[in-house]
N, C-alpha and C positions, 0 to 999 in steps of 0.2 A: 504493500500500500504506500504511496508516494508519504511525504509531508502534506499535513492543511492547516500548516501554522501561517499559508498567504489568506487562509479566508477572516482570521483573527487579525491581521496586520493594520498597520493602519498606515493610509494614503495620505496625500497631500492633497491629489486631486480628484480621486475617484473614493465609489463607498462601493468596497465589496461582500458580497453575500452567499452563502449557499443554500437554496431552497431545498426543500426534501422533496423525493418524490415518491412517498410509502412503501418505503422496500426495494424500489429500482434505484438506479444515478442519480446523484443528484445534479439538479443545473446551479451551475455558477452565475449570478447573478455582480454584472458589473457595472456602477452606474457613473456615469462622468460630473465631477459633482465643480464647477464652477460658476455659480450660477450671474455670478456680477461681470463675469464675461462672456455671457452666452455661451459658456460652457466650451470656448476658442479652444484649441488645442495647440500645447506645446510640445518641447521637445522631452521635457521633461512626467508630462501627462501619459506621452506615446508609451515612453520607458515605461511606463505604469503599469498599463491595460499589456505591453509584450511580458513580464514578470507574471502578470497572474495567469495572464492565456499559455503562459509554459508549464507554469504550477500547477494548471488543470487539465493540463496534455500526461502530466507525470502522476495525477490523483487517482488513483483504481477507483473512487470513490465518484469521480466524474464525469458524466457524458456530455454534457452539451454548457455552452456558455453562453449568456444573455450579453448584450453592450442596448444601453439608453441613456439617455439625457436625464431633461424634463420637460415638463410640459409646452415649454417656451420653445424651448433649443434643444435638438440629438448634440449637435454642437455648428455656431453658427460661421464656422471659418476655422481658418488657423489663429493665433494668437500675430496680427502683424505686427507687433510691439517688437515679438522677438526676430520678426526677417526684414525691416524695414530697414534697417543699417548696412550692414555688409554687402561685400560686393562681391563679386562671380567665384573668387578663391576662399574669402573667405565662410561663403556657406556651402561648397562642397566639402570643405574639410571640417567642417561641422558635422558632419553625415546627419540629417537630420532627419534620416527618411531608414536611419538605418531597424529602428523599430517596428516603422511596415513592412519590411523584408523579413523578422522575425513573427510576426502576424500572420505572412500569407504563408507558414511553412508548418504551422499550429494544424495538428494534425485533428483533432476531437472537434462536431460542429460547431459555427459561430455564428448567431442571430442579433441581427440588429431590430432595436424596436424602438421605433424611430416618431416623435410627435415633432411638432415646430418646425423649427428650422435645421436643414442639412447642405449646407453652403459650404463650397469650394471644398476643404478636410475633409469635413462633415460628412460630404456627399461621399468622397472617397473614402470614406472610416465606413460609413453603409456598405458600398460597393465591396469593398475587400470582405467583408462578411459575407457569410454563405447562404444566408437570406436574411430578407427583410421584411418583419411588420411593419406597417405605416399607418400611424393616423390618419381620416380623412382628412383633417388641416395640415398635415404635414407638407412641408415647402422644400422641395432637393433643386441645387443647381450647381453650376459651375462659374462664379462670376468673377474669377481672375483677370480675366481679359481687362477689366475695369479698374485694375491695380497696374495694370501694364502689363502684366504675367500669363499664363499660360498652368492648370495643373500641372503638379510634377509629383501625386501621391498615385496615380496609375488613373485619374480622369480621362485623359483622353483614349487609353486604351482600353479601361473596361465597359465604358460610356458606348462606346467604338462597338465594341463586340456584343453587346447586348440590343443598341437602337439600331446600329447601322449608322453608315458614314452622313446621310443625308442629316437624321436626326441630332448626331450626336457634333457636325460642324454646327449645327444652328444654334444648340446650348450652348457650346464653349464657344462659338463665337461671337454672339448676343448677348452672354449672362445673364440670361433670363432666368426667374425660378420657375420651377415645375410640378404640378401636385403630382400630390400620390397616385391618384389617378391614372395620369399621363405615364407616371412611371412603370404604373401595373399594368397599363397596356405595349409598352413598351420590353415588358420580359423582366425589369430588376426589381419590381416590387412585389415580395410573393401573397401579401396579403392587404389589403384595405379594410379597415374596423374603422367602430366611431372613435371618438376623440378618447371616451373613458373609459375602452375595452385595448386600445395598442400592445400597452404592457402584461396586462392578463393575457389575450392570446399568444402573446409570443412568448411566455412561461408555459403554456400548455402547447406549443410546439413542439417547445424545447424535450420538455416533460413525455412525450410522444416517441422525441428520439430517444430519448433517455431510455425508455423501455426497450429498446432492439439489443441486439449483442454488438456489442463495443468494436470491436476487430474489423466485424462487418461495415460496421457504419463507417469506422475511418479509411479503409479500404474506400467504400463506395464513394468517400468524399474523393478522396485521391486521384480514385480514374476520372470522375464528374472535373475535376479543374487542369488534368492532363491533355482532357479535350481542347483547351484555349492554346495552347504552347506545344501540338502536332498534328500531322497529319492523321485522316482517318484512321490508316491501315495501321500505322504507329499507335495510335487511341486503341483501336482495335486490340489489338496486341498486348498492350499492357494493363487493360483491362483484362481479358481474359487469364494474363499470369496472376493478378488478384484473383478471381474466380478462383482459378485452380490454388491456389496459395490458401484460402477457406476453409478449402477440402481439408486441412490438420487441424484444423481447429475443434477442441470442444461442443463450443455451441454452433457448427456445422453437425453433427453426431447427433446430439439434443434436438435442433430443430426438425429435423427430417424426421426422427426419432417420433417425438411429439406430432407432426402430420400423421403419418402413419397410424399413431395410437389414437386419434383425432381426440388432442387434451392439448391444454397449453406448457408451451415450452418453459424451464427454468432456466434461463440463461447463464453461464459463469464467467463470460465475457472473458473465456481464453479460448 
């Protein structure tokens, strides 16, 4: 069983939680807690949310993990306080993006559940998560253009791979916002609730994966974002070595086991 001395810790910038889920996983519940800055994201915040998202990669006790805001803000931006100074050297050796690089490589799901506003980070802190509730007031865009800038947290390219080129030049080029709506018909928003159900349904998501066997599920994630970064037949391919790679597992034995006996499965999520 990993350490869960991160769910006891205490943050600077976020409040972290773990819900029960009556005998299954529990989800890690992580909330961005800044609230007099619209919950802006630094560099220091990122480090925050990659610490726990490893810490519940490493929890045998955890399946799935939440990211939200509040009601206002998921988070309205980056913090520009901290990138308004420096110039071309001095913020790439700052690696300040070196945290979502450890985010997208977080093996166990990650749901964003998202009310207010999700601008420019924001939007790409949504994106990098592996789905998204959304309030219907919720507000996602890309409006760097409008700073002079251009995303650099993978905006343009996950924006790209989800709407399509047409749609996703007219966000980042217009920095328009865009409701939930627009986004759920667009492929990255996987669900629209009211304003005071966002957070409850994306805890009973989460809670949903939570119940499957664990191996399986990071597996499935795996091959699901292999598809963005190869070819079919490559996709193809190392999906199926996952598939086959299941076949040792425990709860492969159990599940089929349990069909057969048509009863439900006890999972041991080895």
């Amino acid at each position: 069983m990993g350490d869960r001395a991160y769910l006891s810790k205490s943050y600077k910038n976020i409040l972290v939680s773990g819900v029960s889920n009556e005998g299954i996983l529990d989800t890690v519940l992580i909330q961005i807690n800044r609230p007099d800055a619209m919950n802006a994201l630094n560099i220091e915040l990122m480090g925050e949310i990659a610490e726990v998202l490893k810490a519940a990669d490493k929890d045998d006790k955890a399946g799935c993990s939440v990211i939200t805001g509040n009601e206002k803000a998921f988070a309205a931006g980056v913090d520009i306080k901290e990138i308004a100074g420096p110039d071309s050297v001095e913020i790439y050796f700052r690696e300040m993006f070196a945290s979502w690089d450890v985010i997208r490589l977080v093996k166990k799901p990650i749901i964003a559940a998202v009310s207010g506003y999700a601008l420019g980070g924001g939007c790409e802190l949504t994106m990098l998560c592996d789905m998204i509730v959304a309030s219907e007031t919720a507000k996602f865009g890309q409006p760097e253009i409008n700073l002079g800038v251009i995303p650099g947290a993978g905006g343009t390219q996950r924006l790209t791979r989800a709407a399509g080129k047409a749609r996703a030049m007219e966000i980042v080029l217009t920095g328009r916002m865009v409701t939930s709506a627009e986004m759920h018909d667009m492929g990255l928003v996987t669900k629209v609730v009211p304003a005071n159900k966002y957070l409850e349904e994306a805890i009973s998501l989460a809670k949903s994966i939570c119940s499957k066997p664990s191996v399986a599920v990071q597996l499935a994630k795996e091959s699901i974002l292999k598809s963005f970064d190869t070819t079919i037949e490559t996709g193809i391919e190392f999906e199926r070595k996952n598939f086959y790679l299941l076949f040792s597992t425990e709860d492969k034995m159990e599940g089929m086991k349990a069909f057969i006996e048509k009863r439900k499965p006890e999972w041991k999520n080895k």
